[in-house]
C-alpha positions in Angstrom: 0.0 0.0 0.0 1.4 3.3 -1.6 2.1 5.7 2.0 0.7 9.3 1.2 1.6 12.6 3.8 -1.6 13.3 5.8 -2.6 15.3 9.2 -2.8 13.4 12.2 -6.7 13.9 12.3 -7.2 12.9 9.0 -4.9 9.7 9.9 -7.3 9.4 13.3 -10.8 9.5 11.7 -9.3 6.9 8.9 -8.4 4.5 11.9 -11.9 4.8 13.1 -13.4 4.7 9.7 -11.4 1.2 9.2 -13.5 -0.7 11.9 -17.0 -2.5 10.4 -19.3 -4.9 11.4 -16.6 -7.5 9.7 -13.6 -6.3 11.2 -14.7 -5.0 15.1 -11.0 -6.0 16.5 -8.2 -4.9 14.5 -4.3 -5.1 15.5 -1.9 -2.3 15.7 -0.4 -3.6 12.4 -3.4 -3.8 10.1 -4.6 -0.3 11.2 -1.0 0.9 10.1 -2.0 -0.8 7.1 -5.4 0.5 6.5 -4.6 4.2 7.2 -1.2 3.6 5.0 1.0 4.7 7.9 4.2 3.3 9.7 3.3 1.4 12.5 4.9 3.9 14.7 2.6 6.3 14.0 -0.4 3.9 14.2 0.9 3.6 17.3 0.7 7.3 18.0 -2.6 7.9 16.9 -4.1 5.1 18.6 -2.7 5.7 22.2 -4.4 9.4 21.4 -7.7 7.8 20.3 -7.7 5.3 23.3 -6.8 8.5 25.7 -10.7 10.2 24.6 -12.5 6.4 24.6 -12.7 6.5 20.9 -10.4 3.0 21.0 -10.4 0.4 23.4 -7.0 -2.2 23.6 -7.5 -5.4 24.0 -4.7 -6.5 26.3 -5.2 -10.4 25.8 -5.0 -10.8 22.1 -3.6 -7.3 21.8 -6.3 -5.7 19.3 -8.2 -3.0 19.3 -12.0 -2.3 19.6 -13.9 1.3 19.0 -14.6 2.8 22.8 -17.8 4.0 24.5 -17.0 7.4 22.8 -18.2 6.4 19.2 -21.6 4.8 21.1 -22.3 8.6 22.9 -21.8 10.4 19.6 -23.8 7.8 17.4 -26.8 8.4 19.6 -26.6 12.1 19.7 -26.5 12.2 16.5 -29.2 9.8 15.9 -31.6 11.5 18.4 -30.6 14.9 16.4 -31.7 13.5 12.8 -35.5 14.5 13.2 -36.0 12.2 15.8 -34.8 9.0 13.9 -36.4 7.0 16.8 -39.9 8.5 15.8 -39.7 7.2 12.2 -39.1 3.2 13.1 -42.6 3.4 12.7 -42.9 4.1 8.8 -40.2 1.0 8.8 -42.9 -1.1 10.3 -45.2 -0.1 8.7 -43.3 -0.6 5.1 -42.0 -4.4 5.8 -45.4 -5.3 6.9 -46.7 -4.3 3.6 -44.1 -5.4 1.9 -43.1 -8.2 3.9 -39.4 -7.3 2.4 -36.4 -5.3 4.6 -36.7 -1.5 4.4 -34.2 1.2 5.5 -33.7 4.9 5.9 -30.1 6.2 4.4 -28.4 9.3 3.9 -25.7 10.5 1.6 -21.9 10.7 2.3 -19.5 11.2 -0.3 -20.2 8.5 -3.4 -21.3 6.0 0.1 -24.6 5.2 1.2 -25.3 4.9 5.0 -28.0 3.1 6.5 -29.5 4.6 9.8 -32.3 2.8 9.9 -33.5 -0.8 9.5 -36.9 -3.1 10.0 -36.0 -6.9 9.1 -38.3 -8.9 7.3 -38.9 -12.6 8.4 -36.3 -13.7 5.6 -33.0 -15.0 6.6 -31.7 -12.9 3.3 -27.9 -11.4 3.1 -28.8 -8.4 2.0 -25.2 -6.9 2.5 -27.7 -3.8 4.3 -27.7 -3.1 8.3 -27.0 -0.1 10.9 -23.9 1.6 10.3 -23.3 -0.1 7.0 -21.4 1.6 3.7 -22.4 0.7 0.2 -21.5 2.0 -3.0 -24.7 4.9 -3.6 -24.3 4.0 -7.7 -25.2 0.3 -6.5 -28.8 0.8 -4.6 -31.6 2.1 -5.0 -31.3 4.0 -1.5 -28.3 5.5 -3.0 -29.4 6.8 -6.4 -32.7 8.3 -4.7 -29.9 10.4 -2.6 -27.7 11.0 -6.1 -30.9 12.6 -7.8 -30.4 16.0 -6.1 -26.8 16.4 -7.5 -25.8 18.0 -10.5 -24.2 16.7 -13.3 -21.0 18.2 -12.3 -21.2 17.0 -8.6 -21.3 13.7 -9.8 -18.5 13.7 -12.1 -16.4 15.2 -9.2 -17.8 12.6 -6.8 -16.8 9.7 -9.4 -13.8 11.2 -11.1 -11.8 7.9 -9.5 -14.1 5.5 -11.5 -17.4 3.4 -10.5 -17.1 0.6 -8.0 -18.7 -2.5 -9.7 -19.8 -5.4 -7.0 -21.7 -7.2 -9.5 -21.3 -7.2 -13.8 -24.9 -5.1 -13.6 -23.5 -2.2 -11.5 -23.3 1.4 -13.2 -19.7 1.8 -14.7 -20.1 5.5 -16.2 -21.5 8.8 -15.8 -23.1 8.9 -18.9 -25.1 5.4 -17.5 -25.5 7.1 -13.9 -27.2 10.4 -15.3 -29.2 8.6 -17.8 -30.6 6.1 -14.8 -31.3 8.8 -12.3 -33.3 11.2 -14.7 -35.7 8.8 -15.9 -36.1 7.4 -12.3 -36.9 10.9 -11.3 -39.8 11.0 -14.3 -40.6 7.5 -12.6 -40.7 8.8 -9.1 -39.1 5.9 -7.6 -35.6 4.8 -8.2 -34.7 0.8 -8.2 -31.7 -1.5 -8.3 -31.5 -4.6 -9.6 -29.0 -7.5 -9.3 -26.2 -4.3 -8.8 -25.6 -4.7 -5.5 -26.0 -8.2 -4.7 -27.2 -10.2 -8.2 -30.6 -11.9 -7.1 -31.9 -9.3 -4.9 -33.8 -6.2 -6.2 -34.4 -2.6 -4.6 -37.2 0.1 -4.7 -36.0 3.8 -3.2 -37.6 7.1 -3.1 -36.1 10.4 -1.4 -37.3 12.4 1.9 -37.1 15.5 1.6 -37.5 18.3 4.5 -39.4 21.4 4.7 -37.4 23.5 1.8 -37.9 20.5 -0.6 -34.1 19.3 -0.2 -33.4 15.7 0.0 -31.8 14.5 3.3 -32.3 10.5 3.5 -33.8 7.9 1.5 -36.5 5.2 2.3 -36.0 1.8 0.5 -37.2 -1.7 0.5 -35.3 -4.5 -0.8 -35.6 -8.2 -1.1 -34.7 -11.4 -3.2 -35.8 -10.5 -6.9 -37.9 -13.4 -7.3 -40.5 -12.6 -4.4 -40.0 -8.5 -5.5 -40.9 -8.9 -9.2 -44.4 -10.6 -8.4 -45.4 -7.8 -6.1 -43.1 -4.5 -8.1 -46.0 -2.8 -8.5 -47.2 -2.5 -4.6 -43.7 -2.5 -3.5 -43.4 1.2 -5.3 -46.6 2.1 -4.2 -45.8 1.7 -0.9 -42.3 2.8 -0.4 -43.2 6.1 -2.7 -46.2 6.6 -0.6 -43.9 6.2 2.7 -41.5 8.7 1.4 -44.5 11.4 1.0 -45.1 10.3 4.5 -41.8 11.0 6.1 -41.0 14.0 4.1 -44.8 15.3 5.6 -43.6 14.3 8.9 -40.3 15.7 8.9 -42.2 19.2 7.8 -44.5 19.1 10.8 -41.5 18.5 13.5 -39.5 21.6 12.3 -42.9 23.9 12.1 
């Protein structure tokens, strides 16, 4: 891995940033490797991240765990998102017409993050939970979020090229604008077999009381049992967006 010059805090919130559901314990050596940095000044970084309770060592296997820090800011910020909590609700309400997963994201960079999730009764790997990344350009969560960037916003965002998990994932701008404008038309924005190859997506954006888009509402579930039912899954999550962007309204009035 090619070492580049960085500041210390940039090198700090990269150390976080490396810890996922997949890798929750990490050892001094593959965070030097992740952040690119000697492990010297891993080591550096870390005993400064351990010092607030953003890392916590391990002293028996000698790895390192996010701290009680990460937890404290996670639920303020949560609680400060137009009252997250309040909108598990519409979730419910979505996977029990659906009977298919749905989630709440918002926009960072080219990523997708999921805030919020209501499980259907499938035991489905969805590659989708709490805290969870994915390429925007791959889900339908992330190109209802994409839709309210300009042509020129995206090139910048993608001027390093299109991650591709499956052979059916968007590979160009030219593809990417062309897919969210007629969505928008459509109203609803879906992803098929781009993400994960059998399962299929529906999205829609929230938007808040000046008619921005802040987060995205989705449902998504194996393509076979999503097909039958397309045309009520739209409805629905369409129809749950209008809901949470009405909702959203009424708490900032």
């Amino acid at each position: 891995m090619t070492r580049t010059k960085k500041s210390s805090l940039t090198n700090a919130l990269h150390i976080l940033k490396s810890f996922t559901v997949d890798d929750t314990e990490l050892s001094l050596g593959e965070i030097a490797e992740q952040v690119a940095v000697s492990k010297s000044t891993a080591c550096r970084l870390v005993q400064t991240l351990e010092s607030e309770g953003f890392i916590i060592q391990n002293t028996r296997s000698n790895t390192y765990t996010l701290g009680t820090s990460i937890l404290s800011l996670s639920n303020t910020m949560l609680d400060q998102f137009y009252r997250l909590k309040e909108m598990t609700v519409f979730l419910k309400q979505l996977t029990l017409a659906t009977g298919e997963s749905s989630h709440i994201a918002v926009l960072k960079g080219n990523e997708v993050l999921y805030l919020k999730k209501e499980d259907s009764q499938y035991s489905v790997q969805l590659r989708s939970h709490i805290g969870k990344w994915n390429p925007a350009h791959c889900t339908a969560s992330g190109l209802a979020l994409l839709s309210a960037l300009k042509e020129q916003e995206l090139v910048k965002l993608y001027k390093e090229g299109f991650e591709q998990p499956t052979p059916f994932s968007i590979s160009s701008i030219r593809q990417l604008t062309e897919r969210l404008q007629e969505s928008k038309k459509q109203g609803y924005f879906m992803s098929e077999g781009e993400m994960v190859e059998n399962v299929l997506a529906i999205g829609a954006p929230i938007f808040n009381e000046y008619g921005e888009i802040i987060a995205s509402i989705s449902v998504a579930g194996l393509r076979q049992r999503m097909r039958p039912q397309l045309k009520n899954v739209i409805r629905q999550v369409t129809q749950t967006s209008d809901e949470l962007s009405h909702f959203i309204k009424q708490r900032r009035e």
